[in-house]
C-alpha positions in Angstrom: 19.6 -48.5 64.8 17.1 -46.4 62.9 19.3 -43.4 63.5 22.3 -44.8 62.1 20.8 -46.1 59.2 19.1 -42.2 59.0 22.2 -40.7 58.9 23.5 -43.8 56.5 20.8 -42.7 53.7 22.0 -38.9 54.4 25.0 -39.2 54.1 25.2 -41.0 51.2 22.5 -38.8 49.3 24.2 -36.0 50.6 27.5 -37.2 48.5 25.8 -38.7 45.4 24.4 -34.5 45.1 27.4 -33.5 46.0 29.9 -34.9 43.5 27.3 -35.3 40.8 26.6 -31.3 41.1 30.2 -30.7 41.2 30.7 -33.1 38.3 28.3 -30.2 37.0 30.6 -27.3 37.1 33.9 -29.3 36.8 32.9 -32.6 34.3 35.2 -35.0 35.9 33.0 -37.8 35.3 32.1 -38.4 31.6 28.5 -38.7 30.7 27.8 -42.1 28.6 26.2 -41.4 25.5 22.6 -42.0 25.4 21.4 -44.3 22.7 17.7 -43.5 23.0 16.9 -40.4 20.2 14.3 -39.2 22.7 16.7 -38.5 25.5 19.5 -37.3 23.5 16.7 -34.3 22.3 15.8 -34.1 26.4 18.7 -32.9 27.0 19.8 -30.8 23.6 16.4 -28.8 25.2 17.7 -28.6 28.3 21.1 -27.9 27.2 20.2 -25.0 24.4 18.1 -23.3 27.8 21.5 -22.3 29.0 20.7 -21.7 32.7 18.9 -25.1 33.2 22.2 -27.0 33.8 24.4 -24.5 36.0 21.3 -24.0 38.3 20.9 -27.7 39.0 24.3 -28.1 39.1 23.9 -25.5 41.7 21.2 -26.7 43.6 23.1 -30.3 43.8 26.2 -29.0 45.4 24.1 -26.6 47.9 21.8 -29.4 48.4 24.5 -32.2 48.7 26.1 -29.6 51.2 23.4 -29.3 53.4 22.6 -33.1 53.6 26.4 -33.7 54.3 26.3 -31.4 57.1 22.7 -32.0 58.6 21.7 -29.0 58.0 17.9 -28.0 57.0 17.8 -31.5 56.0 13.9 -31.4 56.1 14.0 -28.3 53.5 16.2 -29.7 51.2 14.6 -32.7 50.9 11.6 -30.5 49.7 14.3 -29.3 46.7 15.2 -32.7 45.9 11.9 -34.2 45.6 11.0 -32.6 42.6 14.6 -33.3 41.3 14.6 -37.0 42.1 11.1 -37.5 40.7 12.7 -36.2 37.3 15.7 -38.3 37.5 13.6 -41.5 37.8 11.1 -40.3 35.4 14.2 -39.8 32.8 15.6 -42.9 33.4 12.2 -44.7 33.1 11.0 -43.3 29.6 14.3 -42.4 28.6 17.5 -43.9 29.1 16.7 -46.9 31.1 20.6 -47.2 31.5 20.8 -45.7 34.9 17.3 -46.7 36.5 19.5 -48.4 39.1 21.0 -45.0 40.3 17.6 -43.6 40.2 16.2 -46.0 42.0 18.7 -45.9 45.2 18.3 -42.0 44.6 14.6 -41.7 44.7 14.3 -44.8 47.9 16.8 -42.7 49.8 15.0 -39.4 49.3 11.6 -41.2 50.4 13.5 -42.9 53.4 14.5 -39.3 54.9 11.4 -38.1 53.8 9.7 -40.7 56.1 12.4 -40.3 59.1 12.3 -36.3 58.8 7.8 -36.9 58.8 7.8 -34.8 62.0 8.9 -32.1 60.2 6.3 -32.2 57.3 2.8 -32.8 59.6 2.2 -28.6 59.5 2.8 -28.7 56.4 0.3 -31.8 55.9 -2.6 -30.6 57.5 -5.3 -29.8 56.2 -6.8 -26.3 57.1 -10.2 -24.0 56.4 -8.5 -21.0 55.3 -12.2 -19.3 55.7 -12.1 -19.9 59.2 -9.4 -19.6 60.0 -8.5 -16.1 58.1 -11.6 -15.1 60.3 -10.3 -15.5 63.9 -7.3 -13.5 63.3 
């Protein structure tokens, strides 16, 4: 059961990335406005960057790839985190509008994170570099 609902939570992250990054490079879904002055200058920033957009763009397609695939799920997990942090953060402060999406965004990306755990303990541990630097 956990394993279906596992590869549930991937695949569906794995498509919301997917299409949204595409939606990126290709705007087939409109944007809604945004009403809040705070958020509309958010992303005028963002926007006047010029690379800021076509790289996430980038890393949601490679990213919704991977997931869709099963495919160094663990590692892009890592990519989204940060990603999916600033999505919620956005939507919290900014344009409360789509706090729904980034809620179901943010709980799936914490789900895999706690089914993929195995693959973060190394990562996890704590470690005397001293020491350690010292035996090799």
């Amino acid at each position: 059961m956990k394993a279906r609902i596992t590869l549930i939570s991937r695949l569906l992250l794995g498509l919301i990335f997917f299409i949204f990054g595409l939606n990126g490079f290709f705007h087939f879904i409109p944007l809604p406005p945004h009403g809040n002055e705070a958020a509309v200058a958010f992303m005028g920033g963002l926007f006047q960057a010029g690379y800021f957009f076509p790289l996430l763009a980038l890393i949601q397609v490679i990213s919704g790839f991977l997931l869709l695939s099963g495919f160094y799920v663990p590692l892009t997990l890592l990519f989204l985190a940060p990603i999916t942090v600033n999505i919620l953060l956005f939507h919290l402060f900014l344009d409360p509008s789509g706090i729904v999406m980034a809620v179901l965004v943010i709980a799936l990306n914490i789900f895999l994170g706690w089914a993929y755990i195995n693959s973060f303990l190394g990562i996890l541990q704590k470690r005397n570099l001293i020491i350690s630097s010292l035996k090799d």
